[in-house]
Structure formats: structure tokens, C-alpha cells
C-alpha positions as CSV (number, residue, x, y, z in Angstrom):
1,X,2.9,-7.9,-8.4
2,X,6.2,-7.9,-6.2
3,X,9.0,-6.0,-8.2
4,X,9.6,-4.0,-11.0
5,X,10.0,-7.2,-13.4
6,X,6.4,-7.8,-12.6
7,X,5.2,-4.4,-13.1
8,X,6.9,-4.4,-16.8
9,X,5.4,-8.2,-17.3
10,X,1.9,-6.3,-17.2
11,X,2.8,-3.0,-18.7
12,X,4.0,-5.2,-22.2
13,X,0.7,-7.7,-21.7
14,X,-1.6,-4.4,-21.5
15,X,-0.1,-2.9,-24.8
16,X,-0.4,-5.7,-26.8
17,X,-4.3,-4.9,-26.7
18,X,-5.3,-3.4,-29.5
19,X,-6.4,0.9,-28.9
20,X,-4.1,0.9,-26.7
21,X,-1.1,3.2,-27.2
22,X,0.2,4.3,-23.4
23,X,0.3,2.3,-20.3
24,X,1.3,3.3,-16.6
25,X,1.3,0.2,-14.1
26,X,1.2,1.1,-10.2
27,X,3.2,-1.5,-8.0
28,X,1.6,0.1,-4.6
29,X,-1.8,0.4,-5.9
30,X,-2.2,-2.8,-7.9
31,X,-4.0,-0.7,-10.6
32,X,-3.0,0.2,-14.0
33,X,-3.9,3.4,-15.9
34,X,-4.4,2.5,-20.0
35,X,-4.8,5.5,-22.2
36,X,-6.4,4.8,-25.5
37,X,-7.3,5.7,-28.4
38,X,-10.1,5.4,-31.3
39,X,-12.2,3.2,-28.9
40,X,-12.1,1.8,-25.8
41,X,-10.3,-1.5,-25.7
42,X,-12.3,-4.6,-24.7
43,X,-12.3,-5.5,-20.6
44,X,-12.7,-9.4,-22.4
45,X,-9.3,-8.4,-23.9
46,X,-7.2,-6.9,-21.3
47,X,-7.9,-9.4,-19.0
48,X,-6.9,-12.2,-21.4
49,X,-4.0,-10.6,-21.8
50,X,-2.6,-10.3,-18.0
51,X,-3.6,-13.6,-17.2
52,X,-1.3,-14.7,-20.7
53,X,1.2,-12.9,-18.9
54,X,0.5,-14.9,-15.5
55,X,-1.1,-12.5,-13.3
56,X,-4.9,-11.5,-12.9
57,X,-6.8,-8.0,-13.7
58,X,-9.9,-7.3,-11.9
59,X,-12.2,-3.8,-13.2
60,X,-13.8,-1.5,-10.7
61,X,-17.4,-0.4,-10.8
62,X,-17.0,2.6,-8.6
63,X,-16.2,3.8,-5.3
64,X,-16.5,0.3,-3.7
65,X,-13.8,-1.9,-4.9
66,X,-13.5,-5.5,-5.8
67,X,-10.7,-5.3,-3.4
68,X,-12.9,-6.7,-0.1
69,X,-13.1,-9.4,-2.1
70,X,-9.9,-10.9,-2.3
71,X,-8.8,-10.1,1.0
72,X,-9.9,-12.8,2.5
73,X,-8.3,-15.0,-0.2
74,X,-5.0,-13.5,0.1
75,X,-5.3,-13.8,4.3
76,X,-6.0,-17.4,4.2
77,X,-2.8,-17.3,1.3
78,X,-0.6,-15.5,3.5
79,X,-1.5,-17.7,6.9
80,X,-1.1,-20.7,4.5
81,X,2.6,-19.5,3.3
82,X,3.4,-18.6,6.7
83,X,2.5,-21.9,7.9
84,X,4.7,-23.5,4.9
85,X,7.5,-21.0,5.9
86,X,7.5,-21.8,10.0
87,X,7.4,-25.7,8.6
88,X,10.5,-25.2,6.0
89,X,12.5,-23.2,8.6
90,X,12.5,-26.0,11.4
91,X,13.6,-28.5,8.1
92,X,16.3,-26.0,7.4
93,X,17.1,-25.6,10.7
94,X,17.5,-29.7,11.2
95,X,19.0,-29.7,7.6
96,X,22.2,-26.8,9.0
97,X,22.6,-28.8,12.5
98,X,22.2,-31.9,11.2
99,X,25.1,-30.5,8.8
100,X,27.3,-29.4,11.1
101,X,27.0,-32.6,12.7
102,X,27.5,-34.4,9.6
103,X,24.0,-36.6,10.4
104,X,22.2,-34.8,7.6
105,X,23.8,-36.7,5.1
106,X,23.0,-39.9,6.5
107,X,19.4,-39.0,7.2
108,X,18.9,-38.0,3.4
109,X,19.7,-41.2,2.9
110,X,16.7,-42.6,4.4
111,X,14.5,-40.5,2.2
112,X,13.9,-41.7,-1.0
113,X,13.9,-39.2,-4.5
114,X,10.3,-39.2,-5.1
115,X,9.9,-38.1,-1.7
116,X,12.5,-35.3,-2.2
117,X,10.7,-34.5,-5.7
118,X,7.3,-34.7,-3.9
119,X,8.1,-32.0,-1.9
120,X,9.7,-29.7,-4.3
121,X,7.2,-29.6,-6.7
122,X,4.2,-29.1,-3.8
123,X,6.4,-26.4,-2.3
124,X,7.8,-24.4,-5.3
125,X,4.7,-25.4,-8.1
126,X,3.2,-21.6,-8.0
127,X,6.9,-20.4,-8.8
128,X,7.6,-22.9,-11.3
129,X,4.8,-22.5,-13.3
130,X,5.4,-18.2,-13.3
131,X,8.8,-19.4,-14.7
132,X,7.5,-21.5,-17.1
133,X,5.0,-19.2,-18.9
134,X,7.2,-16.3,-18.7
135,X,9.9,-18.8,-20.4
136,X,7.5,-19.5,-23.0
137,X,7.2,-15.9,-23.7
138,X,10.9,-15.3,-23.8
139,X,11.5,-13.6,-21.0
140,X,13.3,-14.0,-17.5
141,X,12.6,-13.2,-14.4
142,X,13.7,-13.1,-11.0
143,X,12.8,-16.4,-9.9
144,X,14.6,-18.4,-13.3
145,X,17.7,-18.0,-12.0
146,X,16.9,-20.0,-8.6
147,X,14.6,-22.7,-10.6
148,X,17.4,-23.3,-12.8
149,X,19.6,-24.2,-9.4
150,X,16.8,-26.2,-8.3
151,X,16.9,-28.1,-11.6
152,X,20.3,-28.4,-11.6
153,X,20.3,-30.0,-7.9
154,X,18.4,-32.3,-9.3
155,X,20.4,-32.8,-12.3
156,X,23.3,-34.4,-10.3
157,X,21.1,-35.7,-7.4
158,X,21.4,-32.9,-4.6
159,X,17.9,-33.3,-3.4
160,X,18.3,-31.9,0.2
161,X,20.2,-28.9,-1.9
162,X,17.0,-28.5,-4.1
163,X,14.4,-28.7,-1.7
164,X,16.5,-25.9,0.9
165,X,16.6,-23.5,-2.5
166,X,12.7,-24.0,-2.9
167,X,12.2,-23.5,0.8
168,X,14.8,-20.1,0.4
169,X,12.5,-19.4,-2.4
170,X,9.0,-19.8,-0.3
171,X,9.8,-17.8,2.3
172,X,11.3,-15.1,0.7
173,X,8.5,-15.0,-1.6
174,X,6.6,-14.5,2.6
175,X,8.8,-11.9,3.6
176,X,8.4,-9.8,0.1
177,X,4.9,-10.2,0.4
178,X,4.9,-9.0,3.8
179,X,6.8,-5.6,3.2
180,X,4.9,-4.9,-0.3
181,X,1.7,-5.6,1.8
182,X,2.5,-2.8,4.6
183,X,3.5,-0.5,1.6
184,X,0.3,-1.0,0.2
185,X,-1.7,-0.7,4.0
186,X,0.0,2.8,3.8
187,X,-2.5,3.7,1.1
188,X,-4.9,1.6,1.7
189,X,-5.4,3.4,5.6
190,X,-5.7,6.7,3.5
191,X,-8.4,5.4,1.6
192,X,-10.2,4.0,4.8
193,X,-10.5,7.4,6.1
194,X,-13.4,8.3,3.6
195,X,-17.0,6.8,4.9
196,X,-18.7,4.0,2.6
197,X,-21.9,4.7,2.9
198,X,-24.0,7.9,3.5
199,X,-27.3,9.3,5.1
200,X,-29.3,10.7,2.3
201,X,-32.4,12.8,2.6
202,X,-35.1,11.8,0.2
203,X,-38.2,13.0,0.6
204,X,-38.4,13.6,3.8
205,X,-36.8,10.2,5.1
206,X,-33.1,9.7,5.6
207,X,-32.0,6.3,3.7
208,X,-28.3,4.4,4.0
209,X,-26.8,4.6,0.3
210,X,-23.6,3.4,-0.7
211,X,-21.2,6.2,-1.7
212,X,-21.4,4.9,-5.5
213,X,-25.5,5.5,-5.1
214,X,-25.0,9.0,-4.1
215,X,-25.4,11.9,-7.2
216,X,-24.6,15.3,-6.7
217,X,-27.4,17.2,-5.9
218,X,-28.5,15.0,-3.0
219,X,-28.5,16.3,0.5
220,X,-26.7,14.5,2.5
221,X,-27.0,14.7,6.8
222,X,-23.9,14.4,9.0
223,X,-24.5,14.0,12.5
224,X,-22.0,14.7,15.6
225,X,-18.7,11.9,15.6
226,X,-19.1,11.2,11.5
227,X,-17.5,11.6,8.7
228,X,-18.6,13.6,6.1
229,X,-18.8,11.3,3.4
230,X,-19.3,13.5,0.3
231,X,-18.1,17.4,-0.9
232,X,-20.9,19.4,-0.3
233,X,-22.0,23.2,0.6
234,X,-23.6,23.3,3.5
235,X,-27.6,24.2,3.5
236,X,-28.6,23.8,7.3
237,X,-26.6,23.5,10.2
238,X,-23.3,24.4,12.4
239,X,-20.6,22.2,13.3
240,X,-16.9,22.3,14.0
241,X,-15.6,20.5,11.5
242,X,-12.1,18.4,11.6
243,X,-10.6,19.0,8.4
244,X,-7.3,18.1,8.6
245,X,-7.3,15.4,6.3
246,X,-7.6,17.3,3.7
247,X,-6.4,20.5,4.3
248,X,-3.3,20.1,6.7
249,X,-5.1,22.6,9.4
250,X,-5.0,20.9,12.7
251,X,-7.5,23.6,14.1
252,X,-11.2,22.1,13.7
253,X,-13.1,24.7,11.7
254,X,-16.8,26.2,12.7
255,X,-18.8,25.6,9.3
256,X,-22.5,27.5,8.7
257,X,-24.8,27.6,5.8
258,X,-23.0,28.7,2.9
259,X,-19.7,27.2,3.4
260,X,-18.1,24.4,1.9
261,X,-17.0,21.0,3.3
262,X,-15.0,18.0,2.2
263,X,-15.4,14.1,2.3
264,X,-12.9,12.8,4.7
265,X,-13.3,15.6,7.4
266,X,-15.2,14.7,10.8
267,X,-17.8,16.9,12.4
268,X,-16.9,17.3,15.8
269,X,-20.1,19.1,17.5
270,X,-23.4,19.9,15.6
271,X,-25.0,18.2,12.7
272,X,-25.2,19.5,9.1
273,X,-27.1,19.3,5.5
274,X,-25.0,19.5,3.0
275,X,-25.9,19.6,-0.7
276,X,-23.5,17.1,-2.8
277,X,-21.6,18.5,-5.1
278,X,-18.6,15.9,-6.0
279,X,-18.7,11.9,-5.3
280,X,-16.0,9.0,-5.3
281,X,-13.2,9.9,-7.3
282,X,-14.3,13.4,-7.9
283,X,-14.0,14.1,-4.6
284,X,-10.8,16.6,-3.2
285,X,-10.3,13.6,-0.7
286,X,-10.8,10.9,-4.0
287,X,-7.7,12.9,-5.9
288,X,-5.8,12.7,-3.0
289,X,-6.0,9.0,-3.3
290,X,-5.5,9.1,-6.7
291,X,-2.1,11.4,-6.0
292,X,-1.0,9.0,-3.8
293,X,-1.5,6.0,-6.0
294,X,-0.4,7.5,-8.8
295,X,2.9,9.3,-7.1
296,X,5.2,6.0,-8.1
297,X,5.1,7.1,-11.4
298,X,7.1,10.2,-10.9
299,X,9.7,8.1,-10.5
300,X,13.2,9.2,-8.2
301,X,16.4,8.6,-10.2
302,X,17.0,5.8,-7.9
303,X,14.4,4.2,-9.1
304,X,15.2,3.8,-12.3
305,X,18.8,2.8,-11.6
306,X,17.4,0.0,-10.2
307,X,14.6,-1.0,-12.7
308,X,17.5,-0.6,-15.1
309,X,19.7,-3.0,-12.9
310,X,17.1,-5.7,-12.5
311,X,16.9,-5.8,-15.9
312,X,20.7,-6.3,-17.2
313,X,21.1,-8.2,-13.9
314,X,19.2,-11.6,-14.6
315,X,21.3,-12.3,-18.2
316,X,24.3,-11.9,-16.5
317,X,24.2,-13.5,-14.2
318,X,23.1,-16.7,-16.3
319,X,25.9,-16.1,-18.4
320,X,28.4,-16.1,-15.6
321,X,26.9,-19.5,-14.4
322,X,27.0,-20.8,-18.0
323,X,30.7,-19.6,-17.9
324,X,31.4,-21.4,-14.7
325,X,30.0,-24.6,-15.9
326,X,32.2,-24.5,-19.4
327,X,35.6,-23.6,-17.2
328,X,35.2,-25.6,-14.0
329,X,33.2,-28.4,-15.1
330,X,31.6,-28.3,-11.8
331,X,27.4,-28.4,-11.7
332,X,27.4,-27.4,-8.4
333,X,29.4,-24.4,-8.9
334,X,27.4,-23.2,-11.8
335,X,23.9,-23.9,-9.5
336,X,25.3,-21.9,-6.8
337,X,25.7,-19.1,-8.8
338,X,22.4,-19.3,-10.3
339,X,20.8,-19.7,-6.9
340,X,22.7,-17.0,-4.7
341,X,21.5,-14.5,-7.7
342,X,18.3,-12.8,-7.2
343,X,17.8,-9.4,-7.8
344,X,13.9,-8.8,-7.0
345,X,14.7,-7.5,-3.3
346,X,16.8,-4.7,-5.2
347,X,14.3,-3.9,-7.5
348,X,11.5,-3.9,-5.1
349,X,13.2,-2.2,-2.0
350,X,13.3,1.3,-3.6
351,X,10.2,1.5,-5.0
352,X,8.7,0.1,-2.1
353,X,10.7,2.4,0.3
354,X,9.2,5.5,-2.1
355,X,6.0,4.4,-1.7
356,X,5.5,3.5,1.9
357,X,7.2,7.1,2.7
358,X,4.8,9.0,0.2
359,X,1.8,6.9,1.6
360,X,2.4,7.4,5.3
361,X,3.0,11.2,4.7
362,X,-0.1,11.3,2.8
363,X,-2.0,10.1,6.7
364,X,-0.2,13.1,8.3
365,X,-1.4,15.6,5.7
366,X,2.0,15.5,4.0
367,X,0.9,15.4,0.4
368,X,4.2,14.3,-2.2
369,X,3.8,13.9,-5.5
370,X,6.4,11.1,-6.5
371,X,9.7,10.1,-5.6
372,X,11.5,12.4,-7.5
373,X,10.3,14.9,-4.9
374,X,10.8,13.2,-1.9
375,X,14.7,12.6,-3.1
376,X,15.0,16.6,-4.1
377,X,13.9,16.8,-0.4
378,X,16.6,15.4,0.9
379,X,18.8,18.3,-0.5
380,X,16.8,20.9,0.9
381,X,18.3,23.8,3.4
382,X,15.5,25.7,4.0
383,X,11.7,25.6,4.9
384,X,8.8,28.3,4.2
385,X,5.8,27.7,5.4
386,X,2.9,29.7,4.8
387,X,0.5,29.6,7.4
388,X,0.4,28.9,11.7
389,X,-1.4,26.2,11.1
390,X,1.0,24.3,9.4
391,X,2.8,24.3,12.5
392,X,0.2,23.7,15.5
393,X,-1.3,20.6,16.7
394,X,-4.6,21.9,16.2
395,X,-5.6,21.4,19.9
396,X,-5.6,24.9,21.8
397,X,-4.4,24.8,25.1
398,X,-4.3,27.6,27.6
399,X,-0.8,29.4,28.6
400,X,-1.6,32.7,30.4
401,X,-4.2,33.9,32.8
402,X,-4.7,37.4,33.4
403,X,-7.2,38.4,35.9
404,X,-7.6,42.4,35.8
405,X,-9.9,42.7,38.1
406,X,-10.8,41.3,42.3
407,X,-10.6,37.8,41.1
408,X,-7.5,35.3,41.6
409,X,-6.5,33.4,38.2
410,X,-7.7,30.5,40.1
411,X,-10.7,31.5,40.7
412,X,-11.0,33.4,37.2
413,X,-10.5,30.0,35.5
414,X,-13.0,28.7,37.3
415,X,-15.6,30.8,36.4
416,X,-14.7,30.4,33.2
417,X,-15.1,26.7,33.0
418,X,-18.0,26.4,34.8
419,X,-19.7,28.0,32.0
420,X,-17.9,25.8,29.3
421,X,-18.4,22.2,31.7
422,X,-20.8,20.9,28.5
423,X,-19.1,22.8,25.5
424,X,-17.4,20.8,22.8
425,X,-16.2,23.8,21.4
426,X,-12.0,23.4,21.3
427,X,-11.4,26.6,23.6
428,X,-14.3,25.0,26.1
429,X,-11.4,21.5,26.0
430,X,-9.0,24.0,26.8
431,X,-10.4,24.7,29.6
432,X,-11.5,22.3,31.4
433,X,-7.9,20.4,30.7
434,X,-5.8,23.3,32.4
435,X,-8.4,23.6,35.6
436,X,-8.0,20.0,35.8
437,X,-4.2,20.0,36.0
438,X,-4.2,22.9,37.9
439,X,-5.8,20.8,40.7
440,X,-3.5,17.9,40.4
């Protein structure tokens, strides 16, 4: 999915299954959330139903996604259409100078229309046939206006002009990809953070299980530089534990038997046995993600401005082209308009900007619940904050050194680090950074 258009293309396809009654489609994510009702709705039939509407759905089994999957499809796709997009843009850079130095028409010449038609039906076939099946359903988007130019290029035998709007097209298609993709990355990093697998204790021997193997009530071992991979309460051990991720406190924490620990956070010194007590999604870190994901859906008032744009937009635009072909007579004119007219980079900027912002404050421990909030932040004046924490960098450094008794402060610090030379506590960090710039 790459704009709002799309998003409603999938919402309608998903309702039209029957149970369903309420629908809530996630551009960022790629996931849809489908409340039902009597039973649940076939997976036979919901899948049917987006691929009707010319896109694919794929089902989750649990914590380890189908996405891995596909990513290596959608590389090869995306080196494939940058490829196509570096070859288009030396063809449309000939095609401008060759312009300018009025040799393009002549060299069109030389090509014959097959030729032409070959290579706009290789290069803009995946568009053409989204066009075509939404057509079918009666509906419009984005990308009709532009095949209509195309068509109408062709219509009165601008070739060179058709193939330039499919290579516009293309590459555009690239560059939306591009920026919806490092949107997505935002949340995808966030999810990376949580471990995939985890070292489980089973009578008496620790096993590798995949996070969607573990069940609460399994004691789980973290050792020194990992990250925990489950919630837990701790049953043996002491660590200092990293647990920023989740709970905004830069400070690493000192955990004992007793206390409780989250997926996500990283144990810093020690090792520990926790006993599991949420997986996956039911994890504090899993409805983080979940937030995140989910936070398009509070949508900002800009967003909806937009959405409602994008969708008045399209019919008049092909209205105004139909009008410009009935007063000017002039094909051209009314395929110009058609092909300047796309409005899927204002329908996909905002969400997109919404989403990337909420997703890279999520890495920083920022947690925002949906646009709407990040646009009432805009108007605020004043900040409260209810802890230090909030406000340090969670790595203590030392300020002051007062000796009170025959020792220098040089010598004082020292001693002091000479004692802490194989600590990994924070404080021992401390100071062995400050004697260390103290002798440079």
C-alpha cells in the first residue's frame, strides 16, 4: 500500500467479507485490524477479497512474522525498479537535450510504434493492470489519471510523450516506495529491539526456543550483553539491567530475586533466571509495538483533510480534462492535464510524515499515541515532567571531588578507581572515565 486511496481499496475489500462489521487498515504497519462478529470470518475469504481488490494479505502465526519472507522479494523489486529508474532517467535525460536541441524529434523518428508500445507496456504493465481492476470495480485511483494521458499520447501518436509519462510514473512509484519504506524501518527498528529466540531451562538443560515456543511459566536465563527476551520476575540472580526501552529511565537498574523485568531491556553485568510471565504480543514491549502501529489511526486533523482531498481530487480533475477536450478541441491539452494531476504524494506525505515522527520517537522512549497528539503538541507552552530521569542521559559521570581528609583529589580518585578497575557497575564507568581525562 502507498497512499490513503490504497488503504480505503483494502478497508472496502475487507468489509465485504461476511462477520465482518468494523475494519481499521494500518498504512505504516501493512496490517489490518478486522473486528467481527458471530464467527470468525474465513482466512480463505479475506484473502480472496484483497487480492479482488489487487493487493495481497498474508496471516501471522505469532511472534515471528511472514514478513522475513518477502523481504528478499521486495529487495530484488526495489534494485530491479531502481535499475528501470537510473535506465528511464538517462532516456529522459537524452529525450530533454535532445529537445532542446530539436534532435529528439528526428531521432523518434527512427523508432518504430511497436517499439514505442513495447516499451510502454513492459515499463508501466504493473500500473496498468492496478488501473484496470480498480476500473472494473468502479473506482479511481491515483494512477488513472496518468494512464489515461498515456492512452491519450497514444491516441494521437505522441509515443516519446507516452513513454516519458510511464517513465514519470516508474520512478515516482521508486521514490514513494522509498520514503513509505523508511517510515516503515521506523517501526520495524522498534520491533528489532526485542530478541527472537530465548534460552530456556528445561530440566536441567538450557535449549534455544523461538520466542512463539516460549509459555509463561518457563524460566528463562539471560546472560551478561543480552536482551531479555520475555517479561519475567526474577528467581535467581543480580544484574544491572538497561531498561530504557521500555521505561524511558536512562539509569541502568540493579535487579534481585523478586523484582520484575521486561522483554526488550539489556542486562548489563550479571546473569539472571527469570520465570515468564507474558510472551510476544502480551508483552509491555509487544503493546508498545502494537501502540506504535496502531497510532495512525488516531488520526491528526491534517490527515483527514487530506484523505478527504485525495478523494474529491481524482473526479475533478478528470472532469476538468474532459472539459478541456470539449472547449479546446486539443488532445494534448486534455492529456496534459490528466498527466500533471496526481494527488497520491499529498495523500501519502502526511500520513507518512505522522508516522515516521511517532515511530522514531517510539526508539527514543518517546511513546505518542497518534497524530492527533503529536499536532496538539505543537501548541504546547509548557512541560511537566515527573521524574529526574526523564531528563538524564542515564550515564553518571563524576563532577566534584571532595577529599576531607590528608589525601589530594588526585590521589583520592585514584584510590577510588583502583578498587572499581574490573567493576561494570555505572558509578565504577564513572570513574575510571574522569581519572582517565584527568591524565590527558
Amino acid at each position: 500500500m502507498d497512499c490513503s486511496e490504497c488503504v480505503a481499496h483494502v478497508d472496502r475489500a475487507i468489509r465485504s467479507v461476511p462477520d465482518v462489521y468494523d475494519v481499521q487498515v494500518f498504512l505504516g504497519a501493512e496490517k489490518a485490524k478486522i473486528a467481527y462478529q458471530n464467527s470468525i470470518p474465513e482466512t480463505r475469504l479475506i484473502k480472496q477479497a484483497v487480492k479482488e481488490a489487487g493487493y495481497e494479505a498474508i496471516f501471522e502465526t505469532g511472534q515471528e512474522s511472514v514478513e522475513s519472507s518477502s523481504d528478499a522479494e521486495k529487495s530484488l523489486s526495489r534494485r530491479l525498479l531502481l535499475i528501470l529508474g537510473m535506465v528511464f532517467g538517462i532516456v529522459l535525460f537524452v529525450a530533454v537535450v535532445g529537445e532542446w536541441l530539436r534532435l529528439f524529434e528526428r531521432l523518434a523518428d527512427f523508432i518504430p510504434w511497436y517499439a514505442w508500445l513495447a516499451v510502454i507496456l513492459a515499463g508501466g504493465w504493473p500500473i496498468f493492470r492496478n488501473v484496470a481492476r480498480s476500473a472494473i470495480k468502479g473506482r479511481v485511483i491515483s494512477h488513472t489519471l496518468m494512464t489515461l494521458g498515456v492512452i491519450a499520447a497514444i491516441a494521437v501518436k505522441e509515443w516519446p510523450t507516452a513513454a516519458v509519462v510511464v517513465l514519470f510514473m516508474r520512478v515516482g512509484d521508486f521514490v514513494e516506495g522509498l520514503t513509505t519504506g523508511k517510515a516503515r524501518n521506523a517501526v520495524r527498528d522498534l520491533t528489532s529491539l526485542a530478541p527472537k529466540t530465548a534460552r530456556v531451562e528445561k530440566r536441567g538443560k538450557e535449549i534455544i526456543l523461538l520466542i512463539a515456543q516460549v509459555e509463561p511459566g518457563d524460566i528463562v536465563v539471560i546472560r551478561p550483553g543480552e536482551s531479555v527476551p520475555v517479561d519475567g520476575v526474577v528467581i535467581a540472580g543480580a544484574a544491572t539491567v538497561d531498561q530504557s526501552a521500555i521505561s524511558g529511565e536512562g539509569m541502568p537498574a540493579e535487579t534481585s530475586p523478586g523484582v520484575k523485568v521486561f522483554a526488550a531491556s539489556l542486562i548489563k553485568t550479571g546473569m539472571l533466571k527469570i520465570k515468564t510471565t507474558a510472551v510476544g504480543e502480551d508483552t509491555t514491549f509487544g503493546k508498545v509495538i502494537k501502540l506504535v502501529e496502531e497510532a495512525e489511526g488516531n488520526r491528526a486533523d491534517v490527515q483527514r483533510v487530506a484523505d478527504k482531498f485525495a478523494g474529491y481530487y481524482l473526479p475533478v480533475v478528470a472532469a476538468i480534462a474532459m472539459l478541456t477536450l470539449v472547449l479546446r478541441r486539443d488532445p494534448l491539452a486534455a492529456a496534459a492535464t490528466l498527466v500533471v494531476a496526481c494527488s497520491c504524494s499529498f495523500a501519502l506525505a502526511t500520513p507518512i510524515a505522522m508516522l515516521a515522527s511517532i515511530g522514531s520517537a517510539a526508539k527514543q522512549g518517546l511513546l505518542i499515541k497518534g497524530g492527533k497528539y503529536l499536532e496538539s503538541l505543537a501548541k504546547v507552552d509548557t512541560l511537566f515532567v515527573d521524574k529526574t530521569g526523564t531528563l538524564t542521559t542515564g550515564k553518571p559521570q563524576i563532577t566534584d571531588i571532595l577529599s576531607l581528609g590528608k589525601f589530594t583529589e588526585a590521589k583520592l580518585l585514584k584510590l577510588a578507581v583502583s578498587v572499581e578497575q574490573y567493576s561494570e557497575h555505572p558509578l565504577g564507568e564513572a570513574g575510571r572515565e574522569k581519572c582517565q581525562n584527568s591524565r590527558h
